[in-house]
C-alpha positions in Angstrom: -161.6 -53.1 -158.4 -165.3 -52.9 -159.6 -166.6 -51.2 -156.9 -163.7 -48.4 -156.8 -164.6 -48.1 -160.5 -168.7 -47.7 -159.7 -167.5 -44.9 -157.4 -165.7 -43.0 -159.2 -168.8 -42.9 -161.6 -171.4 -42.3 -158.8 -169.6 -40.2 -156.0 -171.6 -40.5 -152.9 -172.7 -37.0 -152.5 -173.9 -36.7 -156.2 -175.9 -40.1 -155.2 -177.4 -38.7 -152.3 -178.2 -35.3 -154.1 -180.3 -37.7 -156.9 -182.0 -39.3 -154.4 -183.0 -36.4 -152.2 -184.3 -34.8 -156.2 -186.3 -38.3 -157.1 -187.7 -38.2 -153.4 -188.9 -34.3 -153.8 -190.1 -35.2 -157.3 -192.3 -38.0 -156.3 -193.9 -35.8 -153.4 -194.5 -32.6 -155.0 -197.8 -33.5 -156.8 -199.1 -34.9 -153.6 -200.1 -31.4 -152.2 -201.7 -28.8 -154.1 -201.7 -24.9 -153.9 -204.3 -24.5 -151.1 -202.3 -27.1 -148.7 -204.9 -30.6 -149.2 -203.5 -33.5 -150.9 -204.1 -34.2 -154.6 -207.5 -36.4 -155.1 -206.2 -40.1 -155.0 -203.1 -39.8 -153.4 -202.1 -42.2 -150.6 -202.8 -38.7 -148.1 -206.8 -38.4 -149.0 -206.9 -42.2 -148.9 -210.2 -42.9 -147.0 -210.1 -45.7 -144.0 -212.8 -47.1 -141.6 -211.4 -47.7 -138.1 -213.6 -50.2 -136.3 -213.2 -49.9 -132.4 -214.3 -52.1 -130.1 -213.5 -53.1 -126.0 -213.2 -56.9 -124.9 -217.1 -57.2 -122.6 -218.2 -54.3 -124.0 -221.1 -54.8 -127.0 -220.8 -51.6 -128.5 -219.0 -51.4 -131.7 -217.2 -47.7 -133.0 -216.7 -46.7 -136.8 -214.8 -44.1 -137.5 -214.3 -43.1 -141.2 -211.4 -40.0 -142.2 -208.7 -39.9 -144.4 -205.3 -41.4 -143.9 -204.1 -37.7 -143.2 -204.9 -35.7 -140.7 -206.3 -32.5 -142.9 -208.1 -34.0 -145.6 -211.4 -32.3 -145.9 -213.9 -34.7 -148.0 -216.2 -32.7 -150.0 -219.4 -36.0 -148.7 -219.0 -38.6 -146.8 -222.2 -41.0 -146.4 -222.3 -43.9 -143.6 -225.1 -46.0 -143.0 -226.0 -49.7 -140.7 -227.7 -52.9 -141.2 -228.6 -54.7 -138.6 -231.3 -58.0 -138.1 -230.1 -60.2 -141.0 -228.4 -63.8 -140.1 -224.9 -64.0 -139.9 -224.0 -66.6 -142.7 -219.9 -66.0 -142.3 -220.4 -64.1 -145.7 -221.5 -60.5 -146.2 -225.6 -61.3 -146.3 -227.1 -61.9 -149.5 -230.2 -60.4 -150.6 -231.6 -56.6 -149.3 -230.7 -54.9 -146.3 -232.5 -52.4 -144.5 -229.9 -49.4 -144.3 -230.7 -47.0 -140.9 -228.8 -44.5 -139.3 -227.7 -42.7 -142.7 -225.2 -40.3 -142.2 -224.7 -37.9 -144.6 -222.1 -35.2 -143.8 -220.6 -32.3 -146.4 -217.3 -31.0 -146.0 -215.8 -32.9 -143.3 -212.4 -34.6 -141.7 -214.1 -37.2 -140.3 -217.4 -38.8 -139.1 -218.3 -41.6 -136.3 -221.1 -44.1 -135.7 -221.8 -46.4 -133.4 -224.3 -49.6 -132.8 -224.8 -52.4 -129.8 -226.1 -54.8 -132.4 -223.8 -57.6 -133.8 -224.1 -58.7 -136.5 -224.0 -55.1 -138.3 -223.4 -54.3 -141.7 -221.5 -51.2 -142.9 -222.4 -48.8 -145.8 -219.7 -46.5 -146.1 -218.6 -44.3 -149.3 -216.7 -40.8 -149.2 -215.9 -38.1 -152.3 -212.5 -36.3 -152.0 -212.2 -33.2 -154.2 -208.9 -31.0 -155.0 -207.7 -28.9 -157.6 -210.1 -30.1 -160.0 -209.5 -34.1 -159.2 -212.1 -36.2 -157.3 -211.7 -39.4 -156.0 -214.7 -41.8 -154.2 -213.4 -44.2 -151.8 -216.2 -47.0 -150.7 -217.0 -50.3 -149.0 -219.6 -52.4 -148.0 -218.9 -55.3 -145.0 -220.3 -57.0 -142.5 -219.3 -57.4 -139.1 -219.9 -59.7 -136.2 -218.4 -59.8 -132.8 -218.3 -63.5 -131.1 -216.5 -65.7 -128.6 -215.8 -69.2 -130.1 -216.9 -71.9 -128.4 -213.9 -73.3 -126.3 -212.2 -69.9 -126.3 -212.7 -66.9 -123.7 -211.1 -64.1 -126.3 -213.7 -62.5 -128.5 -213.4 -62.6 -132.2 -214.2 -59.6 -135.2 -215.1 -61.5 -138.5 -215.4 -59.2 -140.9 -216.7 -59.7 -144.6 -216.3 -57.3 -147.4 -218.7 -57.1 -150.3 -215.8 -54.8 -152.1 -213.6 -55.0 -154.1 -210.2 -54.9 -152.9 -210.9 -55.1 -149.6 -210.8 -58.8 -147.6 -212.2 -60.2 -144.8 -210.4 -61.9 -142.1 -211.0 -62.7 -138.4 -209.0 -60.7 -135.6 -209.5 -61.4 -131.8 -210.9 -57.8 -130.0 -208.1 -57.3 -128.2 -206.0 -56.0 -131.5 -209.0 -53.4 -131.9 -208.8 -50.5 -133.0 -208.2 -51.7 -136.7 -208.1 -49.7 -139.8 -209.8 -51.2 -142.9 -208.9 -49.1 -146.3 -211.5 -48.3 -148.1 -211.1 -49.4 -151.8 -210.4 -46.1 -154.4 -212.9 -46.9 -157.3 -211.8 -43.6 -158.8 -212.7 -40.2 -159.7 -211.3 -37.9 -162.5 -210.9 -34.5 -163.2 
């Protein structure tokens, strides 16, 4: 009896037709007039893929936005490498190299043989007036365990909103979101 009641209010089509508005309502704000998502959205949301092979010391970062055209106005990238691996991202100065610093790009790559390495990584999205800066800071070390034969990425994060956590190699390539500190208009 209730629930022939609830339909009579709420006919399936109109239902459908609701959801299908709220859906389109929600969306609409993500893109703006020249075709690049709005600064902050989840579509210019920056991540930092870390690639590496099982036997193989060379590490891959790539960092780009979660969509495929989302053109950051900077994106700066840099390594640390020769500090102690403590299990923690490494107190005290490091000594940045390799600074990448790229203007009005989709994407940018690095790559080291040295483990453990420290990542520097912060990009600035700009749309329609809105900016948004998406960083991190971690460290990074590839080893086998003693007793095991897989290798292991730890990875600590001196960000915000971002946490470390151990993954064997194997599951590599892994995305790591970069944590939105913000922007404005």
């Amino acid at each position: 009896m209730r629930a022939s009641s609830l339909s009579g209010l709420f006919p399936g089509p109109l239902v459908g037709i609701a959801l299908l508005l709220a859906i389109l309502i929600v969306l609409t704000p993500i893109l703006t007039a020249n075709g690049q998502p709005a600064a902050g959205s989840i579509f210019s949301q920056a991540e930092l893929i870390v690639d590496a092979v099982p036997g193989n010391a060379t590490i891959h970062f790539y960092v780009r936005a979660l969509s495929s055209t989302a053109r950051f106005e900077e994106i700066r990238f840099s390594l640390a490498t020769g500090f102690n691996w403590t299990g923690g991202f490494p107190p005290g100065a490091l000594h940045w190299t390799d600074w990448q610093n790229a203007s009005a790009v989709v994407a940018i790559s690095a790559m080291t043989n040295q483990s453990p390495v420290a990542v520097n990584v912060t990009a600035l999205y700009s749309a329609d007036g809105g900016t948004a800066y998406y960083v991190g800071l971690l460290a990074l070390q590839i080893t086998t365990p003693s007793g095991s034969s897989s290798e292991m990425l730890t990875v600590a994060s001196a960000t915000s909103g971002i946490a470390g956590f151990t993954t064997p190699v194997s599951n590599l390539p892994l995305p790591i979101t970069l944590s939105d500190v913000g922007g404005g208009p």
